[in-house]
ROTOR-41066 format. One record per residue (C-alpha): y, x, z; residue number from 0; residue in three letters. Coordinates in steps of 0.02 Angstrom, whole numbers, m for minus. Example, Ala and Ser with C-alpha at 12.3 -4.5 7.8 and 13.67 -1.06 7.14 Angstrom:
2
((m225 615 390) 0 ALA);
((m53 684 357) 1 SER);
END
This chain:
260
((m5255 m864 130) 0 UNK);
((m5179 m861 m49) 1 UNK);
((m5238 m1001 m160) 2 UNK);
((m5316 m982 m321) 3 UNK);
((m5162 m1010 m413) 4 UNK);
((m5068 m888 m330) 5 UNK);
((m5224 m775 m368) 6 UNK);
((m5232 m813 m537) 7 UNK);
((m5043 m759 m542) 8 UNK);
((m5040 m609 m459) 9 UNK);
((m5187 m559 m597) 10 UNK);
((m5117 m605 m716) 11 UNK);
((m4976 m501 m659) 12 UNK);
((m4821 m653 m669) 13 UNK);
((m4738 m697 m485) 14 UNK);
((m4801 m802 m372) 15 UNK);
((m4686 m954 m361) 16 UNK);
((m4606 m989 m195) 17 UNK);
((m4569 m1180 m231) 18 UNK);
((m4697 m1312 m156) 19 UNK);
((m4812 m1400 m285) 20 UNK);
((m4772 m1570 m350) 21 UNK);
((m4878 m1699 m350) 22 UNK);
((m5020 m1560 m333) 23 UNK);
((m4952 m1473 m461) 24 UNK);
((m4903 m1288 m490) 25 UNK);
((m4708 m1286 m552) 26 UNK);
((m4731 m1238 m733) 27 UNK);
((m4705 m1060 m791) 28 UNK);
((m4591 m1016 m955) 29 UNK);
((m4714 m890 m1050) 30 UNK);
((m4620 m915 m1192) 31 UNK);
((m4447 m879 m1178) 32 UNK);
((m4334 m950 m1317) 33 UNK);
((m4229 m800 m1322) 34 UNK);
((m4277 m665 m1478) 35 UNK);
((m4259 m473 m1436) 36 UNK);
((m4109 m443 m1525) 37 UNK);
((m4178 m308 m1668) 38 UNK);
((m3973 m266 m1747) 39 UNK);
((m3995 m117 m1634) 40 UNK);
((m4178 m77 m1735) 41 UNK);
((m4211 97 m1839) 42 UNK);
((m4358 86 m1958) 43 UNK);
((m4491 228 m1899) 44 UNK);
((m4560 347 m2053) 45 UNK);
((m4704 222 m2097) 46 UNK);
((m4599 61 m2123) 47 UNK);
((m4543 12 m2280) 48 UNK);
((m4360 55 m2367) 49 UNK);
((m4247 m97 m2280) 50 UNK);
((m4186 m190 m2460) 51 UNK);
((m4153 m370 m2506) 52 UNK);
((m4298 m467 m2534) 53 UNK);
((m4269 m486 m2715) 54 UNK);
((m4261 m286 m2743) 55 UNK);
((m4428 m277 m2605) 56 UNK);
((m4500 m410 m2749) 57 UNK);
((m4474 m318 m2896) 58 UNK);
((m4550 m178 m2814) 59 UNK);
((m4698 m261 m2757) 60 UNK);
((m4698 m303 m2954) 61 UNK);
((m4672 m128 m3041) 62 UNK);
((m4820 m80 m2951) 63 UNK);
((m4935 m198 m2973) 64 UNK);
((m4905 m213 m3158) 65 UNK);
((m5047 m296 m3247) 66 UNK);
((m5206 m393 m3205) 67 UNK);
((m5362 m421 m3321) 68 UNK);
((m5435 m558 m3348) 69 UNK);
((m5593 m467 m3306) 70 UNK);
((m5692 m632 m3247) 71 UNK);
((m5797 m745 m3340) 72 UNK);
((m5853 m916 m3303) 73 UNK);
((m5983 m992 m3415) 74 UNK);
((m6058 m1177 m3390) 75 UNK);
((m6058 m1338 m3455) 76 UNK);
((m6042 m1276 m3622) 77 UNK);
((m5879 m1184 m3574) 78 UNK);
((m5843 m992 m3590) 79 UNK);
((m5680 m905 m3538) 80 UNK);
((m5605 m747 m3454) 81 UNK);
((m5495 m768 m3301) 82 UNK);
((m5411 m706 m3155) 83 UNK);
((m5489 m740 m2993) 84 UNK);
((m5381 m763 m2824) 85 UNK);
((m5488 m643 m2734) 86 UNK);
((m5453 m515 m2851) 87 UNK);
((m5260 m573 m2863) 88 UNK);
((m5224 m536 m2684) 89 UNK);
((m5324 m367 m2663) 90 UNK);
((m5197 m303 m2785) 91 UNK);
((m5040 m402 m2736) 92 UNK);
((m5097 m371 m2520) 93 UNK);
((m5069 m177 m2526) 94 UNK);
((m4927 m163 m2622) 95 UNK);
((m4852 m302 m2519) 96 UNK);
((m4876 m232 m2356) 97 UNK);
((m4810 m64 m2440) 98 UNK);
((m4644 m170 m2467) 99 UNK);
((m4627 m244 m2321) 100 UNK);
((m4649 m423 m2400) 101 UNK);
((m4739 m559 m2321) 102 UNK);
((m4798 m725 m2415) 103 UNK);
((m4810 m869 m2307) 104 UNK);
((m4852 m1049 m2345) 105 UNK);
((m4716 m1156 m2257) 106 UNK);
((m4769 m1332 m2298) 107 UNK);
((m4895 m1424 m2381) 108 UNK);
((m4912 m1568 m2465) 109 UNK);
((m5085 m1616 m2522) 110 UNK);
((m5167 m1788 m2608) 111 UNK);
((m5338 m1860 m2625) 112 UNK);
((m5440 m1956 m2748) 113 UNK);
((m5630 m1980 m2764) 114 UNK);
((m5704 m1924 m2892) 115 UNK);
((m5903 m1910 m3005) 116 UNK);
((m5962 m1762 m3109) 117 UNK);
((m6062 m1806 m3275) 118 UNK);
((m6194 m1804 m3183) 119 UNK);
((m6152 m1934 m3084) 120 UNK);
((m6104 m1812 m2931) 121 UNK);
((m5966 m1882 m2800) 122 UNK);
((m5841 m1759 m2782) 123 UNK);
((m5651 m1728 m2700) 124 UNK);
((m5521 m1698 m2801) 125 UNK);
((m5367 m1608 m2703) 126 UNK);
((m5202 m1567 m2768) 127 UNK);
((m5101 m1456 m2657) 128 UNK);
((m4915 m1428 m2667) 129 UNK);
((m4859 m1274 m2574) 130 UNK);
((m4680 m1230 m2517) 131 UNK);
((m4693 m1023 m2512) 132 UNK);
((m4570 m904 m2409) 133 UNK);
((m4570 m740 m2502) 134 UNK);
((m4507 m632 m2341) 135 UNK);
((m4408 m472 m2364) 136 UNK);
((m4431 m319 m2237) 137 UNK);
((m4234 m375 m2203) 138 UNK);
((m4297 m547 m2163) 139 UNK);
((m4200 m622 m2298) 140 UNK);
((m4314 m752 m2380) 141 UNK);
((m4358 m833 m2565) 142 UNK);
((m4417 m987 m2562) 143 UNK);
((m4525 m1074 m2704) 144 UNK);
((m4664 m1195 m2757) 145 UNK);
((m4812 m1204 m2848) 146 UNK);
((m4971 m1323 m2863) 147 UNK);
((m5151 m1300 m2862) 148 UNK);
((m5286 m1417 m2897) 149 UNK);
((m5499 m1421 m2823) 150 UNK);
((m5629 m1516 m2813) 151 UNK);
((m5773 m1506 m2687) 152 UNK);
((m5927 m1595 m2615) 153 UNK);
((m5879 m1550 m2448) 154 UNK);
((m5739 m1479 m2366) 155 UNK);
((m5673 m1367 m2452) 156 UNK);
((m5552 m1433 m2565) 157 UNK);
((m5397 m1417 m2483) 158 UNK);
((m5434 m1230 m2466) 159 UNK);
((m5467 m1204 m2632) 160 UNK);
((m5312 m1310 m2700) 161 UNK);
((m5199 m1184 m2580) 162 UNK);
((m5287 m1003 m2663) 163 UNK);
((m5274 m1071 m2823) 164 UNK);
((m5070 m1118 m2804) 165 UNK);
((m5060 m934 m2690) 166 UNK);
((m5127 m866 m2881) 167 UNK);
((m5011 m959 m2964) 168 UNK);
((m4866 m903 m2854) 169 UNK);
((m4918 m714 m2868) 170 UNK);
((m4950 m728 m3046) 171 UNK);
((m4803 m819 m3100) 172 UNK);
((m4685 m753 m2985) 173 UNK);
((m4748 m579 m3027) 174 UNK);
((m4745 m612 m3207) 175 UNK);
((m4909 m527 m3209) 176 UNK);
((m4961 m490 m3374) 177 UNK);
((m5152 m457 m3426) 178 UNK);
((m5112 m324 m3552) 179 UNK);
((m5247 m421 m3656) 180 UNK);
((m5218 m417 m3876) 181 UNK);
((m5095 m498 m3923) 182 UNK);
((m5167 m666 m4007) 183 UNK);
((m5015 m660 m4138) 184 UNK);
((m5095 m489 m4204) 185 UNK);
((m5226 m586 m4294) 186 UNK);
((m5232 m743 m4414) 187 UNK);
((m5373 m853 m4452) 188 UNK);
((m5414 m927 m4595) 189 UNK);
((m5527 m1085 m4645) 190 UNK);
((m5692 m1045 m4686) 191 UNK);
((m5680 m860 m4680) 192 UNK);
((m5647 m719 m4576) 193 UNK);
((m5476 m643 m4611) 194 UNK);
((m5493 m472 m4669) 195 UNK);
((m5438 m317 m4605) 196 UNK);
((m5276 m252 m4701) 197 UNK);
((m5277 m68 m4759) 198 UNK);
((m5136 36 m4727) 199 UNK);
((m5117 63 m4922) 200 UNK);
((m5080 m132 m4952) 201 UNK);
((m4969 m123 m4816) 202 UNK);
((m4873 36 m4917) 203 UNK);
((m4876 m53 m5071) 204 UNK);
((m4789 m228 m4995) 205 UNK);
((m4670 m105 m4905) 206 UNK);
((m4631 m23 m5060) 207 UNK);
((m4622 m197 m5185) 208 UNK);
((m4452 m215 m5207) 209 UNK);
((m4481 m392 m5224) 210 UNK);
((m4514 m393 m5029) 211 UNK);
((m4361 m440 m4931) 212 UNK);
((m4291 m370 m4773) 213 UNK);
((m4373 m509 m4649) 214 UNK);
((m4542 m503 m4688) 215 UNK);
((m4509 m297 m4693) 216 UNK);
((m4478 m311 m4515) 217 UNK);
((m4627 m431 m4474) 218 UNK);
((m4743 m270 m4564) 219 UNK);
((m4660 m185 m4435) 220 UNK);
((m4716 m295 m4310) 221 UNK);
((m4900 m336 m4377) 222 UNK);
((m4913 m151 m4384) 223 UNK);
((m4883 m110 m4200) 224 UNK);
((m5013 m249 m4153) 225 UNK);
((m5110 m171 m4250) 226 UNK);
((m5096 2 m4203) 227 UNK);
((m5069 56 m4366) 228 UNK);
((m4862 111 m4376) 229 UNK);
((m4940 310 m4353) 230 UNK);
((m5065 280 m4520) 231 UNK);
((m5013 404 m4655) 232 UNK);
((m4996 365 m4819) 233 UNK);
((m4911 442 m4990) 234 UNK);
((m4761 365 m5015) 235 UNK);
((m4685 341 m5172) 236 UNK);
((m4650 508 m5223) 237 UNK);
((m4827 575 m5174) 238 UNK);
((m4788 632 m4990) 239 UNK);
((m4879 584 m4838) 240 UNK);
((m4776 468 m4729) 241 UNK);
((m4812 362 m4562) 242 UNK);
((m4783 164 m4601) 243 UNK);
((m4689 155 m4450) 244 UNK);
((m4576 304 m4550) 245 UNK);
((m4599 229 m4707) 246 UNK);
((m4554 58 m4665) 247 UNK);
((m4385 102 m4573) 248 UNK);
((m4337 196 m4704) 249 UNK);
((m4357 58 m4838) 250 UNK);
((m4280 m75 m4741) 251 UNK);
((m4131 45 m4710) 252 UNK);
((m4117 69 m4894) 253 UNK);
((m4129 m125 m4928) 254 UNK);
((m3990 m158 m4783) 255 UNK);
((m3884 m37 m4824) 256 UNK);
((m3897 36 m4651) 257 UNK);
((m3987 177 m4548) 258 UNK);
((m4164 180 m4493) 259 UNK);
END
């Protein structure tokens, strides 16, 4: 009669071992080899990704991705801002990764404690997490970088949260992810008031002052494309309708003596 070892192997489908026990115990069984399959010999099928260096898979993985809004809102304690959650981070970095062939994988951690009370006299704990990141390229070659996140929790959750919050950090600095949000520079404010709205006629008339040097010619230029405003026509100083952005060129290449 078998015993229930030799059972359990022959389900199991490994050998049965030949060797007596010892001590009244099965001789172990390697199930996990330490020898790889050696992939040199390996052709990538129709569905897996272009084989590049990790640094060309990442700047892939980047032009498509592009740009993230800040399309969330938190609002409490008197606060109010836009931001860009982790969920919706990685469901638009996780597709075009796995497109890539590039894997993200936290390597190490390093994470500290301290107790901590809301205002309202809540106890809470504080985590900061410091994650080493392999950015892994469908080569296997490998980036490796840092980044931090910080949580706090009732529970235990913290450590969790600290790690998503430096996996957004990673994505969106390492992705230099922009949020294709207005530029802040394309407005001014000013004490007490609301700063109005230029018209494209005061902008003609500063362009054409010949008191107004070349610099601040070239800053029009640039107030103007925050502004959307370099394709406003205007009559120029003979009386014919002109685009600022035309206009504008055209003065500062008189002022410089150069071209357009």
């Amino acid at each position: 009669m078998t015993t229930l070892s030799e059972r359990a192997a022959a389900a199991a489908g490994r050998p049965v071992q030949d060797t007596p026990p010892v001590d009244g115990y099965p001789p172990a069984v390697d199930e996990h080899p330490s020898t790889m399959p050696d992939l040199g010999e390996y052709e990538p099928g129709p569905d897996d990704p272009e084989m590049v260096p990790v640094h060309l898979a990442w700047l892939r993985v980047r032009r498509d991705v592009r740009a993230i809004a800040k399309g969330e809102q938190y609002n409490g304690g008197g606060t109010r801002f836009n931001f860009r959650g982790v969920d919706t981070v990685v469901n638009c970095f996780g597709p075009v990764t796995l497109r890539h062939g590039v894997n993200v994988l936290p390597s190490a951690v390093e994470a500290e404690y301290r107790d901590t009370t809301t205002s309202k006299g809540n106890k809470m704990r504080e985590c900061t997490a410091r994650v080493t990141w392999l950015i892994v390229g469908p080569m296997g070659d490998t980036l490796t970088l840092q980044t931090q996140g910080e949580a706090l929790d009732s529970a235990d959750k913290g450590t969790a949260k600290a790690q998503s919050v430096a996996l957004r950090v990673l994505l969106l600095t390492s992705g230099l992810t922009p949020t294709h949000d207005k530029d802040p520079d394309a407005s001014y404010i000013e004490r007490g008031n609301e700063a109005p709205v230029r018209s494209a006629e005061s902008y003609r008339d500063e362009i054409l002052d010949k008191k107004t040097p070349p610099g601040r010619l070239q800053q029009i230029g640039y107030e103007l494309g925050n502004l959307r405003m370099l394709g406003s026509r205007v009559q120029n100083e003979t009386g014919e309708w002109e685009t600022l952005d035309d206009l504008g060129r055209r003065i500062y290449g008189e002022r410089t003596g150069g071209g357009s």
